[in-house]
C-alpha positions as CSV (number, residue, x, y, z in Angstrom):
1,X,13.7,-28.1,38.8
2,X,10.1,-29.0,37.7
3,X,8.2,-26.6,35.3
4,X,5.4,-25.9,37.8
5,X,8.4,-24.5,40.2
6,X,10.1,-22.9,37.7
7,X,6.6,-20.9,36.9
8,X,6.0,-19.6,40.7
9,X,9.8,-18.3,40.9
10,X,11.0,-17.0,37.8
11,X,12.5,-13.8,36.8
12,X,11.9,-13.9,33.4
13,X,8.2,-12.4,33.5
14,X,9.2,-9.9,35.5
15,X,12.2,-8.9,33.4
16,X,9.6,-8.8,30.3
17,X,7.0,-7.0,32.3
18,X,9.8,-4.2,33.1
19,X,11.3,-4.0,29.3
20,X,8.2,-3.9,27.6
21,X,6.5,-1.5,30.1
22,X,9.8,0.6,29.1
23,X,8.6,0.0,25.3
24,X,5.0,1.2,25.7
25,X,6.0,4.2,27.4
26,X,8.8,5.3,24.5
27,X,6.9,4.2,21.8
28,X,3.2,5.2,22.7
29,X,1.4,3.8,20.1
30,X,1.6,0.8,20.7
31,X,-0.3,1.2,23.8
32,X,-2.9,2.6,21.2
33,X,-3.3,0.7,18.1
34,X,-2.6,-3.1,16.8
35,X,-2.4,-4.5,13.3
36,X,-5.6,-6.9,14.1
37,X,-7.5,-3.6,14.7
38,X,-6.4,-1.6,11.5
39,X,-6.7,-4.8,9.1
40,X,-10.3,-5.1,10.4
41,X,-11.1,-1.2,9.8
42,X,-9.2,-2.1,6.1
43,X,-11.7,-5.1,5.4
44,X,-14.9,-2.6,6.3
45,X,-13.2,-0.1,4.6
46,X,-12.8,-2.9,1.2
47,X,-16.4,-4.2,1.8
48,X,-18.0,-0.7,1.7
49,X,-15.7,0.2,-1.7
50,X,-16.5,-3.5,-3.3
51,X,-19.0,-5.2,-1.7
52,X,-19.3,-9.0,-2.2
53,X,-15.5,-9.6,-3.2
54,X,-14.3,-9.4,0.4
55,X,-17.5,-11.0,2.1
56,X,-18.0,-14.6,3.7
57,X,-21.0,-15.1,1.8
58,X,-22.3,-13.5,-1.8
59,X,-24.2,-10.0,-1.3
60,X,-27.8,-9.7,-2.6
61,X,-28.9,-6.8,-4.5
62,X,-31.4,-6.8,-1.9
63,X,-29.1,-7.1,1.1
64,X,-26.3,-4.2,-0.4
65,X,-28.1,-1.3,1.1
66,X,-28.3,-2.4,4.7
67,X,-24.7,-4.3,4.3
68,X,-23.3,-0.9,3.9
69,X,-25.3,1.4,6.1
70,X,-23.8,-1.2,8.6
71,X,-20.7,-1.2,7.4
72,X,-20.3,2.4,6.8
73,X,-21.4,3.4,10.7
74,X,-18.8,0.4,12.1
75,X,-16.0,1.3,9.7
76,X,-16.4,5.3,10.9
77,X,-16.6,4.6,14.5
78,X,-13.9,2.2,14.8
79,X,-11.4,4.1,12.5
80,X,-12.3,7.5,14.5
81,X,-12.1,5.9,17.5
82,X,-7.9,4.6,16.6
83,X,-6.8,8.2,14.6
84,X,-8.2,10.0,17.7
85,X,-5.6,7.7,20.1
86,X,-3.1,8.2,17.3
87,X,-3.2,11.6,17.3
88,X,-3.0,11.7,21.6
89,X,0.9,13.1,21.5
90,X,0.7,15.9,18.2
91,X,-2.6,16.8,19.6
92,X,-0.4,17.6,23.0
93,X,2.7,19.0,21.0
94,X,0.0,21.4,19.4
95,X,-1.6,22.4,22.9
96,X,-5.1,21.1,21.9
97,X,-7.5,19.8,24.4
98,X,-8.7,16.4,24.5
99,X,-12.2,17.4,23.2
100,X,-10.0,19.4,20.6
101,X,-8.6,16.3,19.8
102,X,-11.4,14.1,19.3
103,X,-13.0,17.1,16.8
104,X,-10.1,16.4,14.3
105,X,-10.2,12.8,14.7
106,X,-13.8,13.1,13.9
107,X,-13.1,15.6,10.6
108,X,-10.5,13.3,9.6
109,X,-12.7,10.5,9.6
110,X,-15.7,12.4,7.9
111,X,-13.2,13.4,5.3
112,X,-11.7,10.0,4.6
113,X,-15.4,8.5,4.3
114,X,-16.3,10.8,1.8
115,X,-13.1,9.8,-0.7
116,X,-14.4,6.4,-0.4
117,X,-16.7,6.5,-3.5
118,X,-13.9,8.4,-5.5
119,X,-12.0,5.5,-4.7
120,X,-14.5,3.2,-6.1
121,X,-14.9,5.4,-9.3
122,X,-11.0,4.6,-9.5
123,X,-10.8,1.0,-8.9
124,X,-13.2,0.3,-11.6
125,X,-11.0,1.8,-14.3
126,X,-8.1,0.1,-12.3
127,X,-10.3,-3.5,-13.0
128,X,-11.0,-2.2,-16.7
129,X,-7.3,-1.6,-17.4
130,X,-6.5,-5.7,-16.0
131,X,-9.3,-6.5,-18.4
132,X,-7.8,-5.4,-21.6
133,X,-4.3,-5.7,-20.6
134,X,-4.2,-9.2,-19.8
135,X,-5.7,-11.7,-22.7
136,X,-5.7,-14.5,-19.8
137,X,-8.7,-12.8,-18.0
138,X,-12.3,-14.2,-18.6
139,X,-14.2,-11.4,-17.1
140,X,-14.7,-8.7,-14.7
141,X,-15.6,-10.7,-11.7
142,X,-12.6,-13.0,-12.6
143,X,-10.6,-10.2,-11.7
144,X,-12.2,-8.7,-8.9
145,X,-12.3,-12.1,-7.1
146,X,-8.7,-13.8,-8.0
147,X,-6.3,-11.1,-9.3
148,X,-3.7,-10.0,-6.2
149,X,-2.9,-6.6,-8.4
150,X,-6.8,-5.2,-7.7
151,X,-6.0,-6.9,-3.7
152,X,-2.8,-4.6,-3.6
153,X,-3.9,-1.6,-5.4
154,X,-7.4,-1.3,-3.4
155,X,-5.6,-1.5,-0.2
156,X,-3.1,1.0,-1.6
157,X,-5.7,3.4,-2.6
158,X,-7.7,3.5,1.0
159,X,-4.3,3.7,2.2
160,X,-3.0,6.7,0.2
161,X,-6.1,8.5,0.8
162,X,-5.4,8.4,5.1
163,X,-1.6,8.7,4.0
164,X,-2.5,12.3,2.6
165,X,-4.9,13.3,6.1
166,X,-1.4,12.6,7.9
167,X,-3.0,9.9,10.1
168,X,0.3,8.1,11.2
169,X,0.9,4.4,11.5
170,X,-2.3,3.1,9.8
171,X,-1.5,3.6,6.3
172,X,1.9,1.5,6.4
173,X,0.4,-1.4,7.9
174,X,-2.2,-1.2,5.3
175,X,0.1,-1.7,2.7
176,X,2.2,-4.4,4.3
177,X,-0.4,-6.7,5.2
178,X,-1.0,-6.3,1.4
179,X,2.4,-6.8,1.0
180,X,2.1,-9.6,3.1
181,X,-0.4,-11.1,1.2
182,X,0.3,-10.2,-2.8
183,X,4.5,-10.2,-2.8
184,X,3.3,-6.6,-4.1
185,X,4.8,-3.4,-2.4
186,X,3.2,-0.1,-3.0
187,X,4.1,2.6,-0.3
188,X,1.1,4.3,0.8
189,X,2.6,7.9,-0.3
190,X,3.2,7.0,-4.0
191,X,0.7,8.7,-6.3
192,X,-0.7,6.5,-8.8
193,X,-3.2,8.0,-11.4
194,X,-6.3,5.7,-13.0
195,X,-6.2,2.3,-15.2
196,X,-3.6,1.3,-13.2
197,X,-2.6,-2.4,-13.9
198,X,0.3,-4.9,-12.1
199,X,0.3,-8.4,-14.4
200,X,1.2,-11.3,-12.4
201,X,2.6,-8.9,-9.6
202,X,5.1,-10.6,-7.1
203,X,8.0,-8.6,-6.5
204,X,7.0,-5.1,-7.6
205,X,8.4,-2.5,-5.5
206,X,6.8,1.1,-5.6
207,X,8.7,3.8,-3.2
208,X,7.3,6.5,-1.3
209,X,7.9,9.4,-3.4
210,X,7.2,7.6,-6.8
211,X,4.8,9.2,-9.0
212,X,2.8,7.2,-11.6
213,X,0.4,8.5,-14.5
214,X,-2.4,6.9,-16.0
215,X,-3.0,3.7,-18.2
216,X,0.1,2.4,-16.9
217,X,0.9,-1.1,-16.8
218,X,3.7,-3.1,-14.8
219,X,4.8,-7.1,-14.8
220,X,5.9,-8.6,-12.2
221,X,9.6,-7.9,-10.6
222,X,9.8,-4.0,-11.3
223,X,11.0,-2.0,-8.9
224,X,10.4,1.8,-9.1
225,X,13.0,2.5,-5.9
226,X,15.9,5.2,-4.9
227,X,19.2,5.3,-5.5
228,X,20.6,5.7,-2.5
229,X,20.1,7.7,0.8
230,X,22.0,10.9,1.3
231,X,22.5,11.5,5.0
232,X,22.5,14.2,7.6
233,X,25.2,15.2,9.5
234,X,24.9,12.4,11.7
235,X,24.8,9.8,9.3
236,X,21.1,9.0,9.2
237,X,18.9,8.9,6.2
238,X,17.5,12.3,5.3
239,X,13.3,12.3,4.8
240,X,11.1,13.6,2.9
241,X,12.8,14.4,-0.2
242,X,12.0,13.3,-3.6
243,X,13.9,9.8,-4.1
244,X,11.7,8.0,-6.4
245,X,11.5,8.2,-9.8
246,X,8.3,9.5,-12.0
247,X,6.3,7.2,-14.6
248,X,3.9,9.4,-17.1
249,X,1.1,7.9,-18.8
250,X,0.7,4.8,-20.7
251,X,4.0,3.6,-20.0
252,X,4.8,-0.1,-20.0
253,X,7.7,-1.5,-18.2
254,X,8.1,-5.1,-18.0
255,X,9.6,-8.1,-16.1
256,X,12.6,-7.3,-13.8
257,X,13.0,-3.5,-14.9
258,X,14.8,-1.4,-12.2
259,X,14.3,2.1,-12.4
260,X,15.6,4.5,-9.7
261,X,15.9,8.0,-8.4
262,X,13.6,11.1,-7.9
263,X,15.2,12.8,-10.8
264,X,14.0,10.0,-13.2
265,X,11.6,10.7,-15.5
266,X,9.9,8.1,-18.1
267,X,8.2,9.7,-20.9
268,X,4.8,9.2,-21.2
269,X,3.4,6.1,-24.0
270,X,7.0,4.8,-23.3
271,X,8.2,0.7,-23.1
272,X,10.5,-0.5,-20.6
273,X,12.2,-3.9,-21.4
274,X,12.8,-6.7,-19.2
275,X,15.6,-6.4,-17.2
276,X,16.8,-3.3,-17.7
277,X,18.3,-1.1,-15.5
278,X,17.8,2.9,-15.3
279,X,19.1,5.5,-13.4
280,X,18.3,8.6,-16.4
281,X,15.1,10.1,-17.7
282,X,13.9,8.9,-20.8
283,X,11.9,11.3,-23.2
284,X,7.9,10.5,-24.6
285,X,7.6,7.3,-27.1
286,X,10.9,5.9,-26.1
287,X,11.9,2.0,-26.3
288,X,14.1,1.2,-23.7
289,X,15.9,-2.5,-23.8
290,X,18.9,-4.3,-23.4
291,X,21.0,-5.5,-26.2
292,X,20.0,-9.1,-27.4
293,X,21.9,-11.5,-25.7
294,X,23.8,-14.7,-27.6
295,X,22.7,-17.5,-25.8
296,X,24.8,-20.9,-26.8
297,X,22.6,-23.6,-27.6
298,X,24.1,-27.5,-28.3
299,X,22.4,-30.3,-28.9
300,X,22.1,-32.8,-26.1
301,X,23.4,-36.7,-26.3
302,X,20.3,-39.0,-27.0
C-alpha cells in the first residue's frame, strides 16, 4: 500500500483522536494550559524582575521604563488569564460562579505582581552572595549574564512565590524548564532565605519541604532529598508531610553531600564535606567530613 492510501484509510488517527479526547477530559488541564505558555509568562515575569539579562537586545536607561510598563500589563494579563482556567474545577468543587472565579484569578494575579519587587530586593543579595563566594567571578554583570545558579534560583523564586498562592501546575513547570536548562533542581515549595549561592550547580537537588536559611552556599552534586516515602494504606506515597531536611544559616556543604530527611537539622555557620552522607541533625559550628581516604599511588614505567 502507498503512503497517500494509507493516509485516506487509516485507523490510527482515529484511535489517537478517541484516547487523547479520553486524556483531556480526565486530566482537564491540559485542555487549559501548555508549557510554551507558562515559560513565556516566566520570561516576562524574569524581564520585569532583571531587565536586560533576559532581553534580545541590551535595555537603555531610557527605554527601562516603557519596557516594563509593557511588560508588566502583558505578564498580568496572560498569567490571569491561565490561573483563572486553572482554577475552572476548585472554583466548581467550591460552588463559585464563573465571575467568582475570574475575581480570584484576578487577586491572585494582583498579589503575585506585587511580590515581584521583593523578589528583586532578594535576587540581588542572591547575586552579591555568588560575588564573594566564588574568587572566579569578575563582576556583577558576569554573573547576572552567565552563572546558571542566579538562572535557577530566579525562576525558583517567581516560582515559590505562585507556589505559596496555591496556583497549581505553573510553578513545577517553572522549575523544570530550569531544571531543564541548569542540571539544577529546586522544588518550587522549598523555602530558601537571602544570599543564597549554588557554585558550579549541576546536580543539586532541593526537595519540596526543604528549608534553607540565609548566606548559604552549595557546590555542585548536593542533594538535600528524603529518605524514603511512608505509604498509606494502599501503598501510595503519603503528601504533604515534612520529608526534607532543614539547612540554618551560613552553612556550607560541598561537592556530592547527601543529606536526607525532614527530621534533619544542620546547625547554622556549619561545613558539610564532600561526599558525605547524613541522615542525623548536626548542632551550630559543626565540621562534618569523611575520614581521609589512603589512596595508593606507584610510580608509572617510563
Amino acid at each position: 500500500m502507498r503512503l497517500n492510501d494509507w493516509l485516506a484509510h487509516n485507523e490510527v488517527e482515529e484511535a489517537l483522536i478517541s484516547i487523547n479526547h479520553e486524556s483531556l477530559h480526565a486530566h482537564e488541564a491540559l485542555g487549559f494550559a501548555t508549557r510554551t505558555q507558562v515559560i513565556d509568562i516566566l520570561k516576562l515575569l524574569r524581564s520585569l524582575i532583571l531587565p536586560g539579562v533576559y532581553e534580545k537586545e541590551p535595555v537603555s536607561h531610557a527605554r527601562l521604563d516603557k519596557i516594563i510598563r509593557d511588560k508588566m500589563q502583558s505578564a498580568a494579563r496572560s498569567l490571569c488569564t491561565i490561573i483563572s482556567q486553572l482554577l475552572t474545577r476548585s472554583c466548581t468543587d467550591a460552588s463559585l460562579s464563573p465571575d467568582e472565579c475570574c475575581e480570584r484569578a484576578e487577586q491572585l494575579t494582583i498579589r503575585i505582581m506585587e511580590g515581584l519587587p521583593d523578589i528583586r530586593k532578594t535576587l540581588a543579595t542572591d547575586i552579591r552572595a555568588a560575588y564573594e563566594g566564588d574568587p572566579a567571578a569578575k563582576s556583577l554583570e558576569e554573573i547576572m549574564l552567565s552563572y546558571p545558579s542566579l538562572e535557577a534560583v530566579s525562576i525558583y523564586r517567581i516560582a515559590h512565590l505562585i507556589y505559596t498562592c496555591d496556583v497549581p501546575l505553573i510553578p513545577r513547570i517553572m522549575t523544570e524548564y530550569a531544571h531543564r536548562n541548569t542540571g539544577i533542581d529546586i522544588h518550587p515549595g522549598a523555602t530558601i532565605g537571602e544570599s543564597f549561592f549554588i557554585d558550579h550547580g549541576t546536580g543539586v537537588v532541593i526537595g519540596e519541604t526543604c528549608t534553607i536559611g540565609n548566606g548559604v552556599k552549595l557546590y555542585q552534586g548536593v542533594t538535600l532529598g528524603a529518605k524514603s516515602f511512608p505509604l498509606d494504606e494502599n501503598g501510595n506515597p503519603i503528601k504533604g508531610i515534612k520529608r526534607h531536611p532543614d539547612i540554618e544559616d551560613n552553612v556550607i556543604i560541598y561537592a556530592g553531600a547527601t543529606i536526607l530527611g525532614g527530621d534533619t537539622r544542620i546547625g547554622h555557620d556549619s561545613v558539610i564535606g564532600g561526599n558525605v552522607w547524613l541522615t542525623q541533625s548536626v548542632p551550630p559550628y559543626s565540621m562534618v567530613f569523611n575520614a581521609q581516604p589512603s589512596p595508593n599511588i606507584k610510580p608509572m614505567e617510563p
